[in-house]
C-alpha distance (Angstrom), angle and dihedral (degrees) to the residues before:
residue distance angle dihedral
X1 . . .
X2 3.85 . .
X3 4.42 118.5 .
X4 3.74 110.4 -27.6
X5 4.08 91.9 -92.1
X6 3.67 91.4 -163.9
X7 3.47 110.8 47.3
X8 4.34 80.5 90.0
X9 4.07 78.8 65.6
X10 3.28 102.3 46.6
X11 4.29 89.6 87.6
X12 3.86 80.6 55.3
X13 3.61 104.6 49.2
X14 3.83 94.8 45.8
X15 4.47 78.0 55.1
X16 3.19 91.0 53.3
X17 3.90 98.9 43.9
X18 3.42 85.3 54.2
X19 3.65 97.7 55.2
X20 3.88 88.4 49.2
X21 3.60 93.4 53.5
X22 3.73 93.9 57.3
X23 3.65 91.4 54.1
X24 3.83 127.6 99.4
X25 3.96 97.1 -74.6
X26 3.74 110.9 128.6
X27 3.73 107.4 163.4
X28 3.73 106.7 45.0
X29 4.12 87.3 69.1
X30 4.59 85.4 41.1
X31 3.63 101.5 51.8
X32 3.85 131.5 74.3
X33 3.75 109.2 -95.8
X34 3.29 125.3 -151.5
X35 3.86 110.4 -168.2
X36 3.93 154.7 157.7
X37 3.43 151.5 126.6
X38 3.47 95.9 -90.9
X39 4.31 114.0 115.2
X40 3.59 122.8 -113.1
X41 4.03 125.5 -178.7
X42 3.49 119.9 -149.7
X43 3.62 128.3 -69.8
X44 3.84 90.9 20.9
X45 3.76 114.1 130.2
X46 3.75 124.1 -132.7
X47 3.93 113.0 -154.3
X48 3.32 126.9 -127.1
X49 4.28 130.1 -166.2
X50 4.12 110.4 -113.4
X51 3.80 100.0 -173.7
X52 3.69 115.0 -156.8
X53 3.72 126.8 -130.4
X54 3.67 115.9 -74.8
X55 3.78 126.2 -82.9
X56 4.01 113.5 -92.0
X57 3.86 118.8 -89.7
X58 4.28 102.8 -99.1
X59 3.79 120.0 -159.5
X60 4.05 116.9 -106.5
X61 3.24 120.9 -111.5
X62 3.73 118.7 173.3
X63 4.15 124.3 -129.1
X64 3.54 147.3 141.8
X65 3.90 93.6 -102.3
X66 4.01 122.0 70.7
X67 3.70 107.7 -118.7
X68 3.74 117.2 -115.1
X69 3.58 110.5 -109.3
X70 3.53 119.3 -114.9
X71 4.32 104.5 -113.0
X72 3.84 129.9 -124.1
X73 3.94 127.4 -162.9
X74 3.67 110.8 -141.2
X75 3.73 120.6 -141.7
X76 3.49 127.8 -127.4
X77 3.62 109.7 -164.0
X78 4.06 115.6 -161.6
X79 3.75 119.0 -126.0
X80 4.17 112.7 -165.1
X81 4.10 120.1 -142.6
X82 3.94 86.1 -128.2
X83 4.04 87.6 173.8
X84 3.82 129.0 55.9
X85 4.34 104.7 177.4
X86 3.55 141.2 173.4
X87 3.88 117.4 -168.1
X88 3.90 99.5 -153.7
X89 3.53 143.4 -162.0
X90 4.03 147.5 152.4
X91 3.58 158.7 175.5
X92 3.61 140.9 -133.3
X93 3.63 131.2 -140.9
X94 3.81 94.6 -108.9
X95 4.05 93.7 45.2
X96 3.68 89.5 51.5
X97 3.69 91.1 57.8
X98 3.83 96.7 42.1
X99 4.15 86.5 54.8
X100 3.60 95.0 56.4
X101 3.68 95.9 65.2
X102 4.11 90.0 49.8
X103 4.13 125.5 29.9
X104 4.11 89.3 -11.1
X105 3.87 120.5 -106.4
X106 3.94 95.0 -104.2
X107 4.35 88.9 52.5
X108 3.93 83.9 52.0
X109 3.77 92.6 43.7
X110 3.75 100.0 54.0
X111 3.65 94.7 33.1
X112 4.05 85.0 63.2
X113 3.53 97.6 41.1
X114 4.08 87.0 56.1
X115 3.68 87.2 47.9
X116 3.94 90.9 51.4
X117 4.23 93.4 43.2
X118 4.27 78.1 49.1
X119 4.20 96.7 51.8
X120 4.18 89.7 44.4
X121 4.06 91.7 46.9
X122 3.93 86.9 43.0
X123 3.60 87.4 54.9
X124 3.76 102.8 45.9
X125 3.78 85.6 43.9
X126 4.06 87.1 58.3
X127 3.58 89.7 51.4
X128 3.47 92.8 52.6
X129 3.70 94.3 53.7
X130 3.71 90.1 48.5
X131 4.01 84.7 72.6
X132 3.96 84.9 81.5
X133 3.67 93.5 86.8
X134 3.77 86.4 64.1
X135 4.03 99.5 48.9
X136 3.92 126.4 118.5
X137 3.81 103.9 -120.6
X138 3.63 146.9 -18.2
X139 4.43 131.2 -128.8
X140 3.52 121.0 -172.2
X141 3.59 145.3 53.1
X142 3.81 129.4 -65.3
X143 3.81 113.0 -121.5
X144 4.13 91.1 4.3
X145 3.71 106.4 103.1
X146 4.03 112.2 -130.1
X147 3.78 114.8 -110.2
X148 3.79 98.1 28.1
X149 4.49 94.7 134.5
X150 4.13 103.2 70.1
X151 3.84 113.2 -124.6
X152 4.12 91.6 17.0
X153 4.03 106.1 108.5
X154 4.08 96.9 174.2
X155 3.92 94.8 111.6
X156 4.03 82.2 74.4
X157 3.68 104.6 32.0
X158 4.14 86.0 58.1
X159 3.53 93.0 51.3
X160 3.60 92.4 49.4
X161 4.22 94.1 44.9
X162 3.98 77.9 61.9
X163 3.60 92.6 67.3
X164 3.72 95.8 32.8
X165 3.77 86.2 47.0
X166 4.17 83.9 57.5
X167 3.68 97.1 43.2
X168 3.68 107.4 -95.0
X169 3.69 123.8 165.2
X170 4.12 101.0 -104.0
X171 4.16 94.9 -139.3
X172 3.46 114.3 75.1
X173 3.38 108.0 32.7
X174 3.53 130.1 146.9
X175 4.24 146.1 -145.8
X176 3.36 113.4 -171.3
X177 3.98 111.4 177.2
X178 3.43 138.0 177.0
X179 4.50 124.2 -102.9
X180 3.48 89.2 -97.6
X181 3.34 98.1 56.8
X182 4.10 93.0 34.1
X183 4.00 78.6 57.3
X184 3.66 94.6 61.2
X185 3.80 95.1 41.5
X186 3.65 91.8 48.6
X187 3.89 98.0 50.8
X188 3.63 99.3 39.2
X189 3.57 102.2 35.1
X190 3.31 106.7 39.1
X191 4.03 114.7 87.7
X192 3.64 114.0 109.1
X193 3.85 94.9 -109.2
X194 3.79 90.5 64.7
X195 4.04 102.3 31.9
X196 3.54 92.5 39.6
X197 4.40 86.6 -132.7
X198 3.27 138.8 49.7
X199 3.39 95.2 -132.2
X200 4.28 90.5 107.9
X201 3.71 99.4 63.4
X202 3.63 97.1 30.5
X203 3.86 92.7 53.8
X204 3.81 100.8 1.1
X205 3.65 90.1 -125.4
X206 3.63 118.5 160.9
X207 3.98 112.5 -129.5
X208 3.87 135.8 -164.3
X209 3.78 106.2 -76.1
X210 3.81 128.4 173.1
X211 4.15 91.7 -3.1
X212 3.84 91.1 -55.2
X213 3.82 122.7 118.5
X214 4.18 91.9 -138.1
X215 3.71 128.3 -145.8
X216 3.90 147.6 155.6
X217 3.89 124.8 -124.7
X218 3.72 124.7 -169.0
X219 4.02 89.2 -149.5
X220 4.32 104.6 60.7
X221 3.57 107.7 130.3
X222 3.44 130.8 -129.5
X223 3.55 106.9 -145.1
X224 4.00 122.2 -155.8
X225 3.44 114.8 -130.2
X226 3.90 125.6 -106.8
X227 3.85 112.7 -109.8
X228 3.99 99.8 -125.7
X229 3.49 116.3 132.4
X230 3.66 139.2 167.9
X231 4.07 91.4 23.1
X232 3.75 129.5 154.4
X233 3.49 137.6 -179.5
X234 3.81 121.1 -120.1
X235 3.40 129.1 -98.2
X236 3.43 106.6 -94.4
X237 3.74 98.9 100.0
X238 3.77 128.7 -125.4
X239 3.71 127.6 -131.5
X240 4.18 121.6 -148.2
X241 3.71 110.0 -72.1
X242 3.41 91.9 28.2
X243 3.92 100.2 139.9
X244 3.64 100.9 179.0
X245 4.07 119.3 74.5
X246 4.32 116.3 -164.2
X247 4.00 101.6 -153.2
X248 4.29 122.1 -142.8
X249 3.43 120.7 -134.1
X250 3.62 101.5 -84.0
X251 4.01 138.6 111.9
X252 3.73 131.4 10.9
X253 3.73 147.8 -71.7
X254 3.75 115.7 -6.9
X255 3.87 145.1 -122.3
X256 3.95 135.3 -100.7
X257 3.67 135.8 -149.2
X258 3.66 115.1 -61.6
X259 4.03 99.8 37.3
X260 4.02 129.4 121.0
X261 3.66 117.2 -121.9
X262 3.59 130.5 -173.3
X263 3.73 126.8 -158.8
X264 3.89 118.3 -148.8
X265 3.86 116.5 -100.0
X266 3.62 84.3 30.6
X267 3.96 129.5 96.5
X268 4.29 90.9 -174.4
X269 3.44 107.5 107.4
X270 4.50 110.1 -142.8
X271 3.72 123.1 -149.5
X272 4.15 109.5 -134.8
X273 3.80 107.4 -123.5
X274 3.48 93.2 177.0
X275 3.88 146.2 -14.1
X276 3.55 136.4 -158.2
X277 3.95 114.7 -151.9
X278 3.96 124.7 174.7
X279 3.74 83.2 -158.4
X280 3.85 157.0 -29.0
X281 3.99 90.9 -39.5
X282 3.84 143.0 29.0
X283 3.35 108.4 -71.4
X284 4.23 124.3 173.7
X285 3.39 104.8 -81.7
X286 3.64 106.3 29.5
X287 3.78 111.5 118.5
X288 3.95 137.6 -169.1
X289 3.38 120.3 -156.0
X290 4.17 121.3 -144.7
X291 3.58 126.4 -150.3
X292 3.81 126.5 -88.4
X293 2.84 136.0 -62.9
X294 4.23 77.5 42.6
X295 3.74 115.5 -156.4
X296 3.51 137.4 10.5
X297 4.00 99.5 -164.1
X298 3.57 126.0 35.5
X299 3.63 123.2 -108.2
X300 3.71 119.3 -130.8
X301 4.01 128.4 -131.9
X302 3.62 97.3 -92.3
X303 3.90 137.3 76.4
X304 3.37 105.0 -66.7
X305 4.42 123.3 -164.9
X306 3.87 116.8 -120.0
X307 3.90 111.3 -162.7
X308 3.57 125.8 -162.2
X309 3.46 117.7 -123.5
X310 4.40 115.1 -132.1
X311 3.92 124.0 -98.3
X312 3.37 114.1 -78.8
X313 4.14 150.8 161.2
X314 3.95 107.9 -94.3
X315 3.57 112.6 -146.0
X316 3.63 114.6 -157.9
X317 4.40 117.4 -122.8
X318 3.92 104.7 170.8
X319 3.86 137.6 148.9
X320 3.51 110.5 -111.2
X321 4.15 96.3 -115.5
X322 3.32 87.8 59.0
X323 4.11 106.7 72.6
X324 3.44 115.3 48.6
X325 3.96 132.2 -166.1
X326 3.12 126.6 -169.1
X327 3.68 117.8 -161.3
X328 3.79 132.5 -175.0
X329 3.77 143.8 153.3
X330 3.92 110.3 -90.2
X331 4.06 113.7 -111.2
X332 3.45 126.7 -81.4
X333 3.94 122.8 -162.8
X334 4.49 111.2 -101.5
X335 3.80 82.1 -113.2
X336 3.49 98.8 57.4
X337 4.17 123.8 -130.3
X338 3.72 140.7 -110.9
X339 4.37 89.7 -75.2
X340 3.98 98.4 124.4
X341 3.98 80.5 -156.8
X342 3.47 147.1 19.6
X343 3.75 130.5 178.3
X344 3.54 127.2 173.3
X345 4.08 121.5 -143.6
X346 3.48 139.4 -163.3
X347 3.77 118.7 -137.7
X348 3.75 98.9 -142.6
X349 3.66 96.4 -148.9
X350 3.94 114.1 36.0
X351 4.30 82.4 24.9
X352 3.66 93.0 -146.6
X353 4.14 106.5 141.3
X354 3.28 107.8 -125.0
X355 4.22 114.2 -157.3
X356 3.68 116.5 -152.7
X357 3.48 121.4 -173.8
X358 4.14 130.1 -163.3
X359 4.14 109.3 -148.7
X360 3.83 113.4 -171.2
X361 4.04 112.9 -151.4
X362 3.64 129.4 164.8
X363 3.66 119.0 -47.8
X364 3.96 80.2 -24.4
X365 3.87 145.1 78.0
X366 3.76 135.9 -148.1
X367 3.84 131.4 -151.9
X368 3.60 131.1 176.6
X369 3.55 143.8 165.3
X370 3.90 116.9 -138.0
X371 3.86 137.9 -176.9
X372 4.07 132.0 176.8
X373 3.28 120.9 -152.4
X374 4.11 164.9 151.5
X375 3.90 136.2 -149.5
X376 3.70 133.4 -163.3
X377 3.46 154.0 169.0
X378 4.17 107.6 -130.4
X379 3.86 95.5 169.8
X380 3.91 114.4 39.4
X381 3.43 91.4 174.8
X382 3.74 91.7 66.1
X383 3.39 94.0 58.6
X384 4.17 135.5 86.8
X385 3.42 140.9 176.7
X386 4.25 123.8 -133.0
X387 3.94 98.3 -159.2
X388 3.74 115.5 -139.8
């Protein structure tokens, strides 16, 4: 390559990184991430280390020979770069004169590349949030926004008890909710009597509360509600932890990954991870499947009725180890291409590395910003949903 065109940029990409980071995008800094400036194509898997539980406790008994210790296979769970995206943009020779007599070419030219940085982090963000179809279980309302009774924090310890309740470590856990519900929390829980600071309505930041690292995210879905009703399982009876449900004949239309079921008798409200349907209503044999660690109360041996719980926002509470991105630079050929420069950066607070890349046409240039990479969800039972 010719002189390292970009290094010039470099004051305005660390701006505009910046700017990004400020911005509504609560689970890039929450989740595990796994990332480097290594390349990765799409469809390659990255690895990462699942350890299981630790060995039973074994009774002491003293001798002259070191007891063998008792072995453990570690997991490695694969996580696939699913997305491979350049956020692009350029200039001609003509439009680079016109700027200078208005806002100045460089103002333009940093002010798009932060608008760039802010469309890839949006859409990794929206990926993340996507990982609520595959959580454990949901608290909360539909339609009743959490926090809405000043002083009264329950909305997050409930969430939380569900991954206490499944074993989660209880540092390091996370709520990430959407504005509406940051709105709420914000205006009715943030005097210093009840928030112990001012440091909410002076700078509206959201602080640890109830053992949960909290933040907003302009990207939590709202998911609509499947259109099943009068279901019920068969008759076969389910024990607790049973994770997959056989359905009767009975009711109509079904359900999809991603929505809240509840199972009569029992108050616990089960995410869908995945269904099985042989058509447009329950037929014997069809089957969803709930997240781990399945259910909480056993089902007896008779028909038992799901119900569907309403639409509603899903706002994210997760421990850390459990959400995992992995983030690379996108391939480039051994050869190289046409780019006339390439530098990768660092974002020193979400620390996803960013490559941008200067291409040099006719009469014209092109930058772009570009990212590859994979999300998912490696311990379902560390995971919750706080329905808004």
């Amino acid at each position: 390559m010719a002189e390292n065109n970009l290094d010039a940029l470099i004051p305005d990409i660390f701006e505009a990184l910046d700017v990004v980071s400020r911005e509504l995008t609560g689970l890039i800094p929450s989740v595990t991430l796994s990332a480097n400036a290594k390349r990765v194509a799409v469809d390659q898997q990255i690895i990462v280390d699942v350890e299981p539980e630790g060995n039973d406790g074994v009774d002491i008994v003293p001798a002259m020979a070191i007891p063998e210790p008792v072995g453990q296979t570690s997991i490695g769970v694969p996580i696939t770069i699913t997305k491979s995206r350049a956020f692009a943009f350029g200039f001609v020779g003509d439009g680079q004169m016109g700027l200078q007599t208005g806002p100045g070419y460089a103002n333009v030219r940093a002010n798009k590349i932060a608008q760039h940085v802010r469309k890839l982090v949006n859409e990794v963000e929206a990926d993340l949030s996507g990982l609520q179809s595959t959580f454990s279980r949901a608290y909360g309302t539909p339609g009743s926004t959490p926090f809405d009774t000043a002083g009264d924090f329950t909305d997050a310890t409930q969430a939380k008890k569900i991954l206490l309740d499944n074993g989660s470590p209880e540092s390091d856990n996370h709520l990430i909710m959407d504005t509406t519900a940051g709105a709420i929390l914000t205006g009715k829980q943030a005097s210093v009597n009840i928030a112990g600071t001012d440091a909410i309505q002076r700078q509206g930041i959201l602080l640890p509360l109830a053992g949960l690292d909290l933040r907003q995210s302009a990207q939590i879905e709202t998911q609509t509600a499947g259109a099943m009703v009068s279901a019920t399982t068969n008759a076969a009876g389910y024990a607790v932890g049973s994770t997959v449900l056989t359905l009767a004949t009975a009711g109509t239309g079904v359900v999809a990954a991603g929505d809240i079921i509840t199972i009569a008798g029992d108050t616990n409200q089960y995410v869908v991870s995945s269904v099985v349907f042989a058509g447009a209503n329950p037929t014997a044999g069809d089957t969803i499947t709930i997240g781990a660690s399945g259910l909480r109360i056993a089902i007896t041996t008779s028909a038992t009725a799901i119900t569907v719980i309403a639409t509603s926002a899903r706002n994210m509470v997760f421990n850390r180890t459990a959400l995992v991105l992995a983030a690379r630079a996108p391939a480039r050929p051994e050869e190289g291409d046409q780019a006339d420069d390439v530098e990768l950066i660092t974002d020193p607070r979400s620390g996803l590395v960013f490559e941008f890349s200067l291409y040099k046409g006719y009469r014209k240039v092109r930058y772009e910003v570009a990212l590859a990479w994979g999300v998912k969800n490696i311990k379902p039972e560390h995971t919750a949903l706080l329905l808004g």
